[in-house]
N, C-alpha and C positions, 0 to 999 in steps of 0.2 A: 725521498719519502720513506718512511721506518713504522711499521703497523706493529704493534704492541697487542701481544692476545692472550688472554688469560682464562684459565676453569679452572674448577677444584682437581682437576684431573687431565683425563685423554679426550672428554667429551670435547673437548674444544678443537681437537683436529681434523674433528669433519670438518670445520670452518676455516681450518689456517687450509687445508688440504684444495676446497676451492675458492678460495682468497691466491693460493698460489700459483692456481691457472688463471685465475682474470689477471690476475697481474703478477706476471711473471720475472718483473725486472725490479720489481720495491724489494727492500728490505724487511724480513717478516721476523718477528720477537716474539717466542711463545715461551708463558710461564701455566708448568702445572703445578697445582697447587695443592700436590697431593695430601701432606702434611694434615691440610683442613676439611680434606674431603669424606663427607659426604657434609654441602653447604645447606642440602634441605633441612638436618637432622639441630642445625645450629638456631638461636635466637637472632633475631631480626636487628638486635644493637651486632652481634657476633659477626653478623653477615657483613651489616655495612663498615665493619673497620676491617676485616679481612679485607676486604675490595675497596677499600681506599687506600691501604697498606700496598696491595698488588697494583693499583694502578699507580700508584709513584713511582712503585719499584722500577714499573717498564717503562715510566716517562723520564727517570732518572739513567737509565741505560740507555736514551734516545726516540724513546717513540715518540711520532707526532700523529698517533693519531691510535684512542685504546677501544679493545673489543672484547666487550664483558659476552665472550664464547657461553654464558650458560644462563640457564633461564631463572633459575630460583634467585642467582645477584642479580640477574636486570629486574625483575620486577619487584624485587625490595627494596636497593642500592640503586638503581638508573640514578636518578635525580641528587642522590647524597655526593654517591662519586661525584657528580657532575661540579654540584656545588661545592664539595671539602677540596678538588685539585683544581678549580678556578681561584679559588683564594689561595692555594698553597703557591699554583704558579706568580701571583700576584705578591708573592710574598719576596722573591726573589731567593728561594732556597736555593734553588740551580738555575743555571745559565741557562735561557730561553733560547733554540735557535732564530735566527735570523725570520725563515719562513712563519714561525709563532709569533712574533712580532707583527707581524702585516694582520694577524690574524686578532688581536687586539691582546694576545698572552693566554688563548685560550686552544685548551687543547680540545680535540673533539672524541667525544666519548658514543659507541655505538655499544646498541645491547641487542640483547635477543628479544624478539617477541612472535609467542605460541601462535601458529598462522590460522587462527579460528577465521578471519577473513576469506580465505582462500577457502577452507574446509564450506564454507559456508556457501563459495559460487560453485563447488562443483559434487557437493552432496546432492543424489538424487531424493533420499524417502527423507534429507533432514534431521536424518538422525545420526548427531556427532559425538564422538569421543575422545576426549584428551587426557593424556598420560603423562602425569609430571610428577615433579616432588611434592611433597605434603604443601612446601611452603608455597611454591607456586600455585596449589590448587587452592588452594587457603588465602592468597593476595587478591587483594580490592580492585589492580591492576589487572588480572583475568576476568575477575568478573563485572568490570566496565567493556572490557572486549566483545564478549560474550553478549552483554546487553545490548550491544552497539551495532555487532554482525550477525547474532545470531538472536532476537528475542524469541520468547516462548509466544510473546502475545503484541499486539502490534499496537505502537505507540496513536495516539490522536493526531498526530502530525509527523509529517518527515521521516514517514515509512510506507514503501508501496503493500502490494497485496501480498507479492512473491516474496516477502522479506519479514516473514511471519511465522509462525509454529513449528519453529525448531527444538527437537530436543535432544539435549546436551549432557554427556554421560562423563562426571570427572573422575579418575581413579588417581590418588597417589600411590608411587611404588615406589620409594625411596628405596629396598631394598636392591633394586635392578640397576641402579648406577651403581653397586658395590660388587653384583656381578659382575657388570663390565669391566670396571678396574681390575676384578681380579682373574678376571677368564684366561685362557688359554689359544692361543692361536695353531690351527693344524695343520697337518704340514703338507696342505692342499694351496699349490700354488696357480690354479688356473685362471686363465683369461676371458673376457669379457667384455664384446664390445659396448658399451653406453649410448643407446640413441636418446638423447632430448628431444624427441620431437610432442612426448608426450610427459614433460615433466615439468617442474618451476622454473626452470631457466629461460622461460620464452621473453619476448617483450621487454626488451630493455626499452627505459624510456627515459633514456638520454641518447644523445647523436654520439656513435660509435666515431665517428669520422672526427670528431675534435678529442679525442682519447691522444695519449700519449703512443706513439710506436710500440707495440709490443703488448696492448691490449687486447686480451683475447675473450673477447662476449660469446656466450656461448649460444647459437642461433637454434631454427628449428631444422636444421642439416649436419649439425655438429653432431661427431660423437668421438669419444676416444678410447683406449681400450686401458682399464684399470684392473685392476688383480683383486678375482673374488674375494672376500672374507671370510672364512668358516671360523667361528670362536668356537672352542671347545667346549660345553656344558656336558654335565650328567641329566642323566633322564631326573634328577631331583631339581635341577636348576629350570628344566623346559616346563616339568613341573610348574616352577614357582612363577617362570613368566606366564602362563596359560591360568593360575590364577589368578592373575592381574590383568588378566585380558579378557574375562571371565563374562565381568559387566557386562563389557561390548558386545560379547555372540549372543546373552541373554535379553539386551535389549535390539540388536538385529541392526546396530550401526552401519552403516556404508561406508564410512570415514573418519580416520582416524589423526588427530594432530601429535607427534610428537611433541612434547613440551618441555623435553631436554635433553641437551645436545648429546647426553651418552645412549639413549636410546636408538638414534641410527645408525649404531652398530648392532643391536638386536633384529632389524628390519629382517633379514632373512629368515629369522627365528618365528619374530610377528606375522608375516605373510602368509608363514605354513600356516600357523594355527587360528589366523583368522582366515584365509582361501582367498583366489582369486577377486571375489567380487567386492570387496573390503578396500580403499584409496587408503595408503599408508602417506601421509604427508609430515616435512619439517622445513627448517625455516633455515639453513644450511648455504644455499645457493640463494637466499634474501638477504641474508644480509652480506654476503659477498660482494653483490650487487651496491648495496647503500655505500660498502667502505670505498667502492672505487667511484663512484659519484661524491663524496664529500673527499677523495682523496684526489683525484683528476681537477674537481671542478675548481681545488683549493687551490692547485699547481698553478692553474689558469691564471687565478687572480692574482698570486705574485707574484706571475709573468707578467701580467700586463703592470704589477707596480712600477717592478725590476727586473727589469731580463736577466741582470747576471747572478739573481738570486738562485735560480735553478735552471740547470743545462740538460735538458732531456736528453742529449747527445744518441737520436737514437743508436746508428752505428757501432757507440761504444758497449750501450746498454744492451742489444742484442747480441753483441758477443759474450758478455758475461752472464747472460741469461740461462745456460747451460751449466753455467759454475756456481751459480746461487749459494753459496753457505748460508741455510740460518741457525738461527741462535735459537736455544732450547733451557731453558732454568726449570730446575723444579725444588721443591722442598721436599721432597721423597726419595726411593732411589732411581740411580740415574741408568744403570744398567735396566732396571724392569721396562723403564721410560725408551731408550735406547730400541730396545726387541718389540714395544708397541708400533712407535713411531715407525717402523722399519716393515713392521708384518699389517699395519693397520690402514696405511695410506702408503705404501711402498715407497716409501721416500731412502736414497741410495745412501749408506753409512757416510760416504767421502761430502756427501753434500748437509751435513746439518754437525755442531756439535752441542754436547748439553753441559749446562757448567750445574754448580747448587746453588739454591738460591739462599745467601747465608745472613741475610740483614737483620742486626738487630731489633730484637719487636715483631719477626715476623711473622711467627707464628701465634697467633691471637689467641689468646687465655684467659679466663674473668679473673 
């Protein structure tokens, strides 16, 4: 199994990062898409051919199975991707593996979506805030979420009492993914154990016990120990995020949804300057979870078509689990990419390399 993950950038490896610990023996393909980034700041035709562009790229190097890592393509592109590389694969441009085949030729496409649901069970005063790009807070796609988990006013039917006058603080800050890409990492290398016991990773709800060998769910006892992050900002960048986080202290939010994947690298920045009592939530570890249920559940089925379609071998698969090489493309540079990937999710030089990613067309131009 070959996971294919793309963003306009680094935002996407908070995703491949715990994509790599649930499953620790697939094949992981990460394209940064530097070249196009920032995807908030582009038109809505711009988005969806960059991200059909990108999703062939990685289905064409192997993926079986692509992860739109960022929120402004999923909620404009979900359904374009879906439908322009079910026709492409039907088209027979490339050789379909064997496992797509059982699958009727279609590949499976996961996106991101801003966890207003979750902001919504465990807001106490109801009053929420999410932080995306322009284009994301501007999609008909957020504000059916919004309606759906969070109304201001309660429908005549098919809402209880507690599921009522919520109100909902959106700020775009397009500008804050251009920080991240271009921040600085410090040369504070300290550790940190991670307790889940109070985070999103709780409640799997598939059976761990029919997972492949080497699946590792992460429970309410789990934790492991990962390398602080300090980015380096000027007191004018902390600044600029404490502008944009402005709304929220003025309107006295308790909860906050990240709504794109490069903002959970600002989380420590955010914490300070909203305080303790503030729930910083992202959707990072959800959809880790969906890719290894549609990527397990898929194995399943064609095992049970054909056994010698796929050999879990686990034996073999845990010993190479330690050696992992994956594969890194970008359309930007590969040394800046290198020293992220390296300081941002500490992932070890010997274990990843990055090639460019040089396809004709690929970088999208009216």
């Amino acid at each position: 199994m070959t996971i294919g993950i793309f963003d306009s950038g680094i935002g996407g490896l908070g995703i491949f990062d715990e994509i790599r610990f649930l499953m620790p023996n697939e094949q992981i393909l990460y394209l940064a898409d530097t070249a196009n980034c920032p995807y908030g700041e582009k038109s809505e035709q711009q988005i969806k051919q960059i991200c059909l562009e990108n999703s062939k790229f990685l289905i064409e190097k192997g993926a079986d199975i692509i992860v739109v890592a960022c929120n402004t393509a999923s909620t404009v592109a979900l359904e374009f991707i879906r439908f322009g590389y079910n026709n492409y694969a039907n088209s027979n441009l490339i050789q379909l593996r064997r496992l797509d085949k059982v699958r009727n030729n279609v590949i499976s496409i996961i996106g991101v979506v801003p966890v207003v649901k979750t902001c919504s069970e465990v807001s106490k005063n109801k009053r929420i805030g999410i932080l995306a790009t322009k284009r994301t807070v501007e999609s008909q796609y957020l504000k059916n979420l919004v309606e759906k988990f969070c109304p201001s006013t309660p429908r005549l039917r098919g809402i209880n009492s507690i599921k009522r006058g919520f109100k909902v603080y959106y700020q775009a800050a397009n500008p804050l993914v251009e920080l991240v890409e271009k921040s600085q990492i410090t040369n504070d290398k300290s550790q940190i154990n991670y307790n889940f016991s109070n985070s999103n990773f709780q409640n799997l709800d598939f059976n761990e016990n029919s997972m492949p060998t080497g699946f590792r769910p992460r429970g309410r006892s789990d934790s492991r120990s990962r390398q602080v992050i300090n980015l380096k900002f000027t007191s004018k960048d902390l600044k600029l995020i404490e502008k944009y986080l402005q709304i929220f202290k003025d309107n006295h939010v308790d909860t906050i949804a990240l709504g794109c994947t490069h903002f959970p690298f600002l989380r420590q920045q955010i914490e300070q300057i909203m305080g303790p009592n503030v729930k910083i939530l992202d959707s990072n570890g959800a959809v880790a979870r969906q890719t290894a249920r549609i990527a397990y559940s898929e194995l399943h089925i064609a095992n049970r078509q054909n056994d010698s379609l796929i050999t879990l071998g686990a034996s073999k698969r845990l010993a190479i689990s330690n050696k992992q090489i994956y594969q890194f493309y970008t359309s930007g540079d590969r040394e800046i990419l290198k020293n992220q990937i390296i300081n941002l999710i500490g992932l070890d030089k010997n274990n990843f390399i990055i090639k460019k990613a040089g396809r004709a067309g690929f970088v999208w131009t009216d």
